[in-house]
LUMPA-576759 format. One line per field, with one value per residue: residue number from 0; x, y, z of N, C-alpha, C, O in turn; residue in one letter. Coordinates in pm, whole numbers, always signed. Example, Ala and Ser with C-alpha at 12.3 -4.5 7.8 and 13.67 -1.06 7.14 Angstrom:
BEGIN
i <- 0, 1
neast <- +1319, +1285
nnorth <- -569, -225
nup <- +780, +708
caeast <- +1230, +1367
canorth <- -450, -106
caup <- +780, +714
ceast <- +1320, +1290
cnorth <- -330, +3
cup <- +780, +787
oeast <- +1424, +1341
onorth <- -332, +114
oup <- +846, +804
aa <- A, S
//
This chain:
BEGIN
i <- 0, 1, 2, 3, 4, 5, 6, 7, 8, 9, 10, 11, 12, 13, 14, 15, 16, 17, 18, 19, 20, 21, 22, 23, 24, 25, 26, 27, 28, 29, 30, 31, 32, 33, 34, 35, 36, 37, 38, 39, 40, 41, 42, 43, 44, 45, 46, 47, 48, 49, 50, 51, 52, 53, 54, 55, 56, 57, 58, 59, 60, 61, 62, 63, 64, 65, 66, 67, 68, 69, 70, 71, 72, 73, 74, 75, 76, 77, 78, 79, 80, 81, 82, 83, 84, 85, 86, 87, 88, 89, 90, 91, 92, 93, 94, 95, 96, 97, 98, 99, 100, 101, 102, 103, 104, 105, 106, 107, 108, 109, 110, 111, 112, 113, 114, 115, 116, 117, 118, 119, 120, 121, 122, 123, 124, 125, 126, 127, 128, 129, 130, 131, 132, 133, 134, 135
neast <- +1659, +1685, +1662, +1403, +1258, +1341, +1301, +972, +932, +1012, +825, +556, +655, +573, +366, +240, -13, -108, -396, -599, -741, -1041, -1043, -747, -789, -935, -756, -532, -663, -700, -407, -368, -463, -356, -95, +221, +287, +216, +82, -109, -189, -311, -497, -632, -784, -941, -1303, -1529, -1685, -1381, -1103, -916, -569, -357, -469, -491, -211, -128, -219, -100, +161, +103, +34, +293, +474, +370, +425, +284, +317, +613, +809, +942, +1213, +1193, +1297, +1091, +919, +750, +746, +591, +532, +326, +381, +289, +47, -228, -438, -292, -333, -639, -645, -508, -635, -897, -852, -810, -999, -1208, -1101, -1125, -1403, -1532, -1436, -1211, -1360, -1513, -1731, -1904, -1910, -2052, -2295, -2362, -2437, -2603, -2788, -2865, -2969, -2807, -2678, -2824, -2979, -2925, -2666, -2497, -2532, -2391, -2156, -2050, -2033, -1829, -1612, -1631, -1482, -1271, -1161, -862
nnorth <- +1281, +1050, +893, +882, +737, +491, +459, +497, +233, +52, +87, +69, -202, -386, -668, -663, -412, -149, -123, +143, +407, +542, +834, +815, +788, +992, +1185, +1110, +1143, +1406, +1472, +1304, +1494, +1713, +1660, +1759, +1887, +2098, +2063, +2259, +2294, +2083, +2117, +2265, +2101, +1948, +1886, +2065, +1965, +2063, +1895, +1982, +2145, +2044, +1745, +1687, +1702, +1512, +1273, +1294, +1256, +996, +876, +909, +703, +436, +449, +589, +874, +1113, +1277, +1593, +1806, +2109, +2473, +2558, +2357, +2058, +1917, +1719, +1414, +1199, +859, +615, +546, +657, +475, +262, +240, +179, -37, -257, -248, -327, -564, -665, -668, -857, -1075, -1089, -1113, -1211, -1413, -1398, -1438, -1235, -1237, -1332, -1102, -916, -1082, -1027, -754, -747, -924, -705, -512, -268, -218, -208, -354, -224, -95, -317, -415, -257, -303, -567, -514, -335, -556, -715, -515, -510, -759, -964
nup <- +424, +367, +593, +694, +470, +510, +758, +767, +554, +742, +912, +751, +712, +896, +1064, +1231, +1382, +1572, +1709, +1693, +1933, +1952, +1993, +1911, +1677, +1558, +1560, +1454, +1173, +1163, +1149, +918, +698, +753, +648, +724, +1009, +1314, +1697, +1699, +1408, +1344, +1545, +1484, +1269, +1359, +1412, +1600, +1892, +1999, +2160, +2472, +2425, +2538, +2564, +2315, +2248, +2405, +2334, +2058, +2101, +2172, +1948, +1885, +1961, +1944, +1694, +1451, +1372, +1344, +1528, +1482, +1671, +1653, +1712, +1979, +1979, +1854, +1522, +1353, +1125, +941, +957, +904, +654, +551, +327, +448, +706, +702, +541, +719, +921, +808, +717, +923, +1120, +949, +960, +1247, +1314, +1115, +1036, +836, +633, +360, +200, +458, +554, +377, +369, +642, +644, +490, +610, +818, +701, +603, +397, +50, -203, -424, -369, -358, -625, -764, -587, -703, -949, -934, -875, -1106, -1228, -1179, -1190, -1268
caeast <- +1535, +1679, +1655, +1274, +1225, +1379, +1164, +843, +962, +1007, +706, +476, +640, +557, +307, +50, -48, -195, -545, -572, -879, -1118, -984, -613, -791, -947, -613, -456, -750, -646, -254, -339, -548, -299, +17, +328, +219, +210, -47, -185, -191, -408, -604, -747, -813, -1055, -1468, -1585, -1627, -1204, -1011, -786, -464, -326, -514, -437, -107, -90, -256, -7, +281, +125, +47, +446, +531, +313, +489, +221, +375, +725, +800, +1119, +1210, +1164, +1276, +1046, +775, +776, +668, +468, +475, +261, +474, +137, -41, -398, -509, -197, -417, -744, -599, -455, -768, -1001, -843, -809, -1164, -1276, -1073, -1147, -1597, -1598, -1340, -1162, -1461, -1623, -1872, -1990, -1904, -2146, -2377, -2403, -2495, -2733, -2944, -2886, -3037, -2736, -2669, -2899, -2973, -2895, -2508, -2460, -2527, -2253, -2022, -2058, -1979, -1621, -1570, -1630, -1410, -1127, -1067, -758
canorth <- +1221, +860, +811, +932, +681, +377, +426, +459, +135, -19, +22, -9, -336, -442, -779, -575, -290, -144, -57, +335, +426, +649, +958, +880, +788, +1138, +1326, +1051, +1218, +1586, +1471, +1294, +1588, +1832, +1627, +1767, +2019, +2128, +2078, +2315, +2279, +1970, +2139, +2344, +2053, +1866, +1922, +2096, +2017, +2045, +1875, +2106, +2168, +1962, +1653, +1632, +1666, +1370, +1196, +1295, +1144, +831, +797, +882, +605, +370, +467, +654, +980, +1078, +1423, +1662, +1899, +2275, +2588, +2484, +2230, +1966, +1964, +1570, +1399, +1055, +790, +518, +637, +657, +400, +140, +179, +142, -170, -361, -247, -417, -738, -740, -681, -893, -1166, -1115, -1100, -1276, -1576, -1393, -1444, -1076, -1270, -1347, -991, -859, -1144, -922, -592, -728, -934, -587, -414, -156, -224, -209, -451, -122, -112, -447, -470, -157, -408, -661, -397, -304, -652, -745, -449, -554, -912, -978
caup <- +375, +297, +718, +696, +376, +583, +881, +670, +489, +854, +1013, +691, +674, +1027, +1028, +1310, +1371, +1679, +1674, +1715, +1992, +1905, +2005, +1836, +1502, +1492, +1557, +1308, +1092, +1142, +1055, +773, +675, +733, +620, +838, +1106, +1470, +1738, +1661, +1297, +1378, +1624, +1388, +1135, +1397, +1436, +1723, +2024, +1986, +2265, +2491, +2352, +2637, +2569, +2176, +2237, +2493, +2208, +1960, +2175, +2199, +1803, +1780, +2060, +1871, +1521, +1365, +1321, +1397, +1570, +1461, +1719, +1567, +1812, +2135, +1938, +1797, +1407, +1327, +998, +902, +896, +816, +528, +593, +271, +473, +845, +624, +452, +783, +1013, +823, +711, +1107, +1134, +914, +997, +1380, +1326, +1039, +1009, +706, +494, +316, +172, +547, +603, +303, +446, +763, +625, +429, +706, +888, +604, +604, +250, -33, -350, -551, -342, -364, -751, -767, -553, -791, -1110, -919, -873, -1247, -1342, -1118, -1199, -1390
ceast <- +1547, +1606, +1491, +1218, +1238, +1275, +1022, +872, +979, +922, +581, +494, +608, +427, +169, +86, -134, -341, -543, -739, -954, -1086, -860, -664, -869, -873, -543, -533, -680, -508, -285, -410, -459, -177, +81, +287, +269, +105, -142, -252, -326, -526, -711, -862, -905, -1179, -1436, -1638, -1467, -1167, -934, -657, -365, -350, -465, -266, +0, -108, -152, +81, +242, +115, +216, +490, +445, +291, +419, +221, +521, +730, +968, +1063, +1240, +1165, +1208, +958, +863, +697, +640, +458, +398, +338, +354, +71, -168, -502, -434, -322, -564, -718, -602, -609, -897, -981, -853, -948, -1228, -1232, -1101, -1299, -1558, -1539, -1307, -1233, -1566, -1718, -1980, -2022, -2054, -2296, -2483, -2494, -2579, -2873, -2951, -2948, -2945, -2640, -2786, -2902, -2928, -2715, -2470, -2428, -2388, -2133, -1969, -2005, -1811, -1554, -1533, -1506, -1296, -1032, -958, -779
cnorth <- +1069, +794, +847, +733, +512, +368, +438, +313, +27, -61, +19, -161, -455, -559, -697, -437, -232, -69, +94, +292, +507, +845, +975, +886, +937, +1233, +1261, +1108, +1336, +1553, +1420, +1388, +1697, +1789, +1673, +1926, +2017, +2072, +2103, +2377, +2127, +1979, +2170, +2264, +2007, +1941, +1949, +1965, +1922, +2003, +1948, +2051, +2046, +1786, +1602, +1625, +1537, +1228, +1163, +1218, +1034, +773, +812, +741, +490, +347, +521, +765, +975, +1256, +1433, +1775, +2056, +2398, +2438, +2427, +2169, +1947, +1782, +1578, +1286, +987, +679, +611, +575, +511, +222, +113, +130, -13, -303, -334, -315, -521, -758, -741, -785, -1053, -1198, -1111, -1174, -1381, -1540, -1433, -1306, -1146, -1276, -1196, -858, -933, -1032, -880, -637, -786, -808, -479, -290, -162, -321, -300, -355, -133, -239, -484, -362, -231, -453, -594, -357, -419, -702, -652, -452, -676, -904, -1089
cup <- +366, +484, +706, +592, +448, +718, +831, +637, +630, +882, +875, +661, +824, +1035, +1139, +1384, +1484, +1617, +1779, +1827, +1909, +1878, +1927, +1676, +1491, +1511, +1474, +1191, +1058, +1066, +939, +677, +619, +673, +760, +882, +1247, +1537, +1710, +1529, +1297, +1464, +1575, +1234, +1204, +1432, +1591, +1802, +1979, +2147, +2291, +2408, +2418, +2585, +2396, +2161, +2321, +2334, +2064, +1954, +2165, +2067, +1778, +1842, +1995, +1700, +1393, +1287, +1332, +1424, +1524, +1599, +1659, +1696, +1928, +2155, +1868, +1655, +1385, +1206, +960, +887, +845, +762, +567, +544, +374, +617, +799, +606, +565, +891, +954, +799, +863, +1161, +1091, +966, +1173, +1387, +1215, +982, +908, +615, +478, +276, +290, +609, +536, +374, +543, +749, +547, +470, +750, +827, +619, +437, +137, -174, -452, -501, -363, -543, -791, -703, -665, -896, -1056, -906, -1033, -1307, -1288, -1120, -1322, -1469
oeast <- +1456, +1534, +1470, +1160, +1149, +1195, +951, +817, +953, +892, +490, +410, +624, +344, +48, +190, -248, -371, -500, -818, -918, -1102, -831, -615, -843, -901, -475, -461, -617, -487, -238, -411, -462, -121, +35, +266, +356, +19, -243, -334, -422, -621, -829, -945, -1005, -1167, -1362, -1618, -1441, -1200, -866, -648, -306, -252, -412, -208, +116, -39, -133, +108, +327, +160, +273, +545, +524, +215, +459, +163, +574, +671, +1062, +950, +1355, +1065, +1236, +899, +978, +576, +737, +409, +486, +409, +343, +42, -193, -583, -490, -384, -609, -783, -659, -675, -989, -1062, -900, -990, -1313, -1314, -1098, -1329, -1538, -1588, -1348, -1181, -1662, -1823, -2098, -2116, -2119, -2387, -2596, -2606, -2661, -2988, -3064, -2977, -3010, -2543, -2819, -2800, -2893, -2636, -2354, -2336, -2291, -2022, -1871, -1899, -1708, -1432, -1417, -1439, -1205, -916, -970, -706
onorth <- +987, +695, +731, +640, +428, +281, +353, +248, -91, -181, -55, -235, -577, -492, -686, -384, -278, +5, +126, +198, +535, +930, +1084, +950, +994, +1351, +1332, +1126, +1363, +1591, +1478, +1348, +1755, +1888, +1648, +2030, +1939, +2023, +2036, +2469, +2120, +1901, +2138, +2308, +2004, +2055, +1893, +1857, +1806, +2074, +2003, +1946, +1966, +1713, +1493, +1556, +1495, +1144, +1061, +1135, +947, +661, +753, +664, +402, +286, +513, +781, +864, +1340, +1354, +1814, +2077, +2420, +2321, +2412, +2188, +1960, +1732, +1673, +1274, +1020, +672, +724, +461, +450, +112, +8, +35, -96, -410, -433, -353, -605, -860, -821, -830, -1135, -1313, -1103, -1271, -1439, -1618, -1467, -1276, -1109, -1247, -1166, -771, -865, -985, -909, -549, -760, -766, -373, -190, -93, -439, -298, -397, -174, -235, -555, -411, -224, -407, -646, -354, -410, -724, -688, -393, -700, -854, -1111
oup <- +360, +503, +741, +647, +434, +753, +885, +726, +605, +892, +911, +611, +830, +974, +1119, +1424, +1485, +1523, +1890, +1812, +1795, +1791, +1877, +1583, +1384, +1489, +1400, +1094, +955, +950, +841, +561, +510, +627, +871, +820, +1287, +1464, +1692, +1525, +1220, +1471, +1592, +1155, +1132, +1478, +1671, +1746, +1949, +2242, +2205, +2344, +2346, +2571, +2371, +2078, +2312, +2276, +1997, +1867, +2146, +2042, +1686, +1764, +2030, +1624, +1276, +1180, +1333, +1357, +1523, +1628, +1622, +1765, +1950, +2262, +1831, +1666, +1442, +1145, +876, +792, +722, +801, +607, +613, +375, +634, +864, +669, +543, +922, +1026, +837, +914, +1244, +1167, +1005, +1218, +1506, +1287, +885, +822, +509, +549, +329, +273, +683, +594, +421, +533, +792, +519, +433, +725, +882, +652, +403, +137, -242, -563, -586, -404, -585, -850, -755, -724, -932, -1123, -921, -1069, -1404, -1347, -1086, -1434, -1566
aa <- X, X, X, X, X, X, X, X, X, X, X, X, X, X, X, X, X, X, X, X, X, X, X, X, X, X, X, X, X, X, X, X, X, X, X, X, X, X, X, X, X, X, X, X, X, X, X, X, X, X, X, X, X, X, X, X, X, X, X, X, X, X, X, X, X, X, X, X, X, X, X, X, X, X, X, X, X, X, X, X, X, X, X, X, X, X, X, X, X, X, X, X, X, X, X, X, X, X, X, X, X, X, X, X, X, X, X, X, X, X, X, X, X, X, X, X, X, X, X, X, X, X, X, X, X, X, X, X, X, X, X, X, X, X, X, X
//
């Protein structure tokens, strides 16, 4: 377990982070869903229409080769555990967002969504209330 604990502690401390496509962030979904599983332990965690069996497990490989999971070999599979925690790709995907659209400023980011009318004077005043109850 300590070699598990050290490579977690590696690559959460890594400065970037690849950006997942579309397709790996909803099989990074299913694993972090299911915790430590199979394929087909993950197959079963994703929405219809399910990708062949084939195709999620190409997928799999490339989140391990890109340090997202890490595979043990088990008998004649391979069993997949999370090595990035879900809230850590959350965390670094949007400072990278925000800093790549919006020059590292959320205020320009709230800005946005609120010419875009995709957030409301009622969400916004609820911002504002987790903000107030978060300052130290």
């Amino acid at each position: 377990m300590e070699l598990y604990e050290t490579i977690v502690a590696l690559r959460n401390n890594r400065n970037t982070m690849e950006k997942l496509s579309q397709q790996e962030e909803e099989a990074m979904q299913a694993v972090w869903q299911t915790g430590t599983g199979f394929i087909k332990d993950f197959l079963d965690a994703l929405a219809e229409p399910k990708p062949p069996y084939t195709t999620l497990a190409s997928t799999i490989k490339n989140l391990e080769r890109k340090g997202f999971v890490e595979g043990e070999k088990m008998g004649n599979s391979f069993r997949y555990i999370p090595i990035i925690a879900e809230e850590e790709y959350k965390k670094r995907f949007m400072s990278g967002f925000v800093n790549d659209y919006f020059k590292n400023s959320y205020k320009d980011l709230v800005t946005f969504f609120a010419n875009e009318k995709k957030i409301s004077a009622v969400e916004l005043k609820e911002i504002i209330k987790l903000i107030e109850n978060h300052k130290s």
